[in-house]
N, C-alpha and C positions, 0 to 999 in steps of 0.2 A: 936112782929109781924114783919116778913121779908116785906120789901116793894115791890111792884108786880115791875118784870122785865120790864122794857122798851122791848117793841113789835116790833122787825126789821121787813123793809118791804122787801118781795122777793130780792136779787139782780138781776141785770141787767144784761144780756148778749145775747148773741147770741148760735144759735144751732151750734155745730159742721162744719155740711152742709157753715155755713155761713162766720167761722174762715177759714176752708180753702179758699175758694173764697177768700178771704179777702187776706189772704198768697197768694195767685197767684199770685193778682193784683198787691200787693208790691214788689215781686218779679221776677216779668216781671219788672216794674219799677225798681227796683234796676240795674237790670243786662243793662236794657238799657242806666241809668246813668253810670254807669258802666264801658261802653264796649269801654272804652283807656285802662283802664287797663287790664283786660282779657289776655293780653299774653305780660302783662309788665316783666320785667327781675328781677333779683334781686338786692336791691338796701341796698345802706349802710351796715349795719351789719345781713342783710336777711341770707349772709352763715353761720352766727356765730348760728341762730336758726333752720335753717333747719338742720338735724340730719345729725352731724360729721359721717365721714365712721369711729369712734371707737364706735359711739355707733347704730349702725344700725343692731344691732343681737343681740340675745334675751338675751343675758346678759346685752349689751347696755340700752335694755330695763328697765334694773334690777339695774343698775347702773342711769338711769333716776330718779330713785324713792329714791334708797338709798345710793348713791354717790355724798354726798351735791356740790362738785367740777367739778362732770362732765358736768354741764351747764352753760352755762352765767348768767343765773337766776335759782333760785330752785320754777320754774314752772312748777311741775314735770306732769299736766294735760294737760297742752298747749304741750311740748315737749315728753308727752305718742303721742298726735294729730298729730305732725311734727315728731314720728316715724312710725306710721302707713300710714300717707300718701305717704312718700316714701318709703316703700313697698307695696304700692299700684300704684306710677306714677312716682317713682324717682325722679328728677327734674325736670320734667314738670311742668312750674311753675304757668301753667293756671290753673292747676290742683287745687291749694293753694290757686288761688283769687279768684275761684270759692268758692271755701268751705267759704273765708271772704263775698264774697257776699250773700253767702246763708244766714250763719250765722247773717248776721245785717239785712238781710229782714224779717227771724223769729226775731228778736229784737224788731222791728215797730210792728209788727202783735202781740205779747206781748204785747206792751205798750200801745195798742189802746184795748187789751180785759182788759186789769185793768183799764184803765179807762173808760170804760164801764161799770166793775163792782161796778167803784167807784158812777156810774151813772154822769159822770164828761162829757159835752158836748162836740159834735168833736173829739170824740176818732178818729175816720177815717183819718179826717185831723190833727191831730197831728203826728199822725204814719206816713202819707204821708211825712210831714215837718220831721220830723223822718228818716224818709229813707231817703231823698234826698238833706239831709240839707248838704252844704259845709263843714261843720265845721267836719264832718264823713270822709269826704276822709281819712285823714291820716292811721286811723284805718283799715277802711275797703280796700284800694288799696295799701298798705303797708305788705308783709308777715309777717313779725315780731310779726303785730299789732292782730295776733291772738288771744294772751293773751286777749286783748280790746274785741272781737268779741264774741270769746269761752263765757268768764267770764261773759259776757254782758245777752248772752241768760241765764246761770245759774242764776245770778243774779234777773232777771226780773222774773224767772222760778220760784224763790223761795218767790217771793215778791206774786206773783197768789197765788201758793201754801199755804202760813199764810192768807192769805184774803180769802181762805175757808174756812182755820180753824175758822180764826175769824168769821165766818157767823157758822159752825157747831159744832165746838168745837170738830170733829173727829182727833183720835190720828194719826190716816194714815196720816191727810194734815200735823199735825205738825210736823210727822218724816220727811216726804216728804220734806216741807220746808229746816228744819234740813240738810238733805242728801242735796239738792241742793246747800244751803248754804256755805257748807264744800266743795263740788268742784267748785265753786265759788272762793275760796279762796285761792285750789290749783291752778286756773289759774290765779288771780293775786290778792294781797292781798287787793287792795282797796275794794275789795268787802267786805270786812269788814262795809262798810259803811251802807251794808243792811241791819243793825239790824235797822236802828237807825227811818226812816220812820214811820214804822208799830208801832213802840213803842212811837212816836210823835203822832199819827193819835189818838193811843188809849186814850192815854192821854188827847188831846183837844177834842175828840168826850165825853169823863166822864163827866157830870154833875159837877162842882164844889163840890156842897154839897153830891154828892158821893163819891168824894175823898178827902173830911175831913172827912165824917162820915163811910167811907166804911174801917175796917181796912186792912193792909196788910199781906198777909200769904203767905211760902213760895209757898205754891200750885196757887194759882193768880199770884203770879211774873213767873210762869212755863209757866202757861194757859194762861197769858196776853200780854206778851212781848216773840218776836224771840227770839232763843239758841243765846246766847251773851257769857257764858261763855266757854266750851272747844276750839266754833268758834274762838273769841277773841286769846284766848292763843295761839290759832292756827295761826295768823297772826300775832301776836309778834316773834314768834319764826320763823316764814319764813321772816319776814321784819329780826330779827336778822340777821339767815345765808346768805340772799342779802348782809348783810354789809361788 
């Protein structure tokens, strides 16, 4: 006789209506910490990221993807980002800090609806400490530090995305997850690191005596734990060609 499922309660969140609000509010905030940098210049090795005049046409593009040489880093999702923005502002480089400010306000407004869904207290004010915390500048008022920003929203993007699955067991969240994941790690490989939460969390939320008496099957190592392996291979071999 199977043992009766342990009974989840609802998870926690807010309406749509409520996420944005929430994004506004961090993002007013963000832009008005902000706002020294907003039409700062480029600094340190910013020219060596922002897209060379050899690859700024659509072969450039193509060469972004499959020309392990033609970037400083083979970040080839961050520098697809640093070609379409300069053909959209060329050097404008307000243009660029915008886009990192945006990016890390949706980051906060991520980190505050997971842990909501985690039903974890202060989602709000953590996301606020989130946004506005010193220790983010670099990242965020730095061009370079797009990789950080870009990878950051995927990253977080794909962490929401397995904590639906994990509440529904629908194959869309797990792909979703999956797909996020994967450009995650095209924009910089630490993202790698985001298997490893979700397969912690499952682990210690298991009952003990269900994971000695529960066996293991390949389809539960599928349904239980994030895509760890083609991802995985997939950041050995982009940390490789970095070296």
């Amino acid at each position: 006789m199977k043992p009766p499922r342990a009974i989840r309660p609802p998870p926690a969140g807010w309406t749509p209506a409520q996420v944005t609000w929430l994004f506004a509010a961090l993002l007013l905030a963000t832009l008005a910490a902000y706002r020294p940098a907003w039409h700062g210049g480029l600094l340190w090795d910013d020219d060596a990221h922002v897209t060379a005049a050899a690859l700024r046409s659509w072969d450039g593009l193509r060469r972004i993807w499959f020309d392990l040489g033609a970037t400083q880093q083979y970040y080839p999702l961050v520098h697809s980002a640093f070609w379409l923005m300069h053909r959209l502002w060329g050097d404008w480089t307000t243009g660029y800090h915008l886009v990192n400010i945006v990016l890390h306000a949706l980051s906060a407004c991520l980190v505050a609806v997971i842990l909501r869904r985690l039903s974890i207290p202060g989602a709000v004010l953590a996301a606020a400490i989130f946004a506005l915390h010193p220790v983010h500048v670099e990242s965020v008022a730095w061009i370079t530090e797009l990789k950080n920003t870009l990878s950051g929203v995927l990253y977080l993007g794909a962490t929401l995305a397995y904590l639906r699955f994990d509440e529904s067991r629908s194959p869309r969240a797990y792909a979703l997850a999956a797909w996020l994941f994967v450009l995650a790690l095209l924009g910089k490989t630490a993202s790698s690191a985001a298997a490893t939460p979700p397969a912690t969390r499952d682990h210690i939320r298991r009952p003990t005596s269900q994971t000695a008496k529960t066996p293991s099957t390949p389809k539960m190592a599928l349904t239980k734990y994030p895509p760890r392996g083609p991802a995985s291979e997939e950041a050995v071999a982009i940390h490789a060609v970095r070296r």
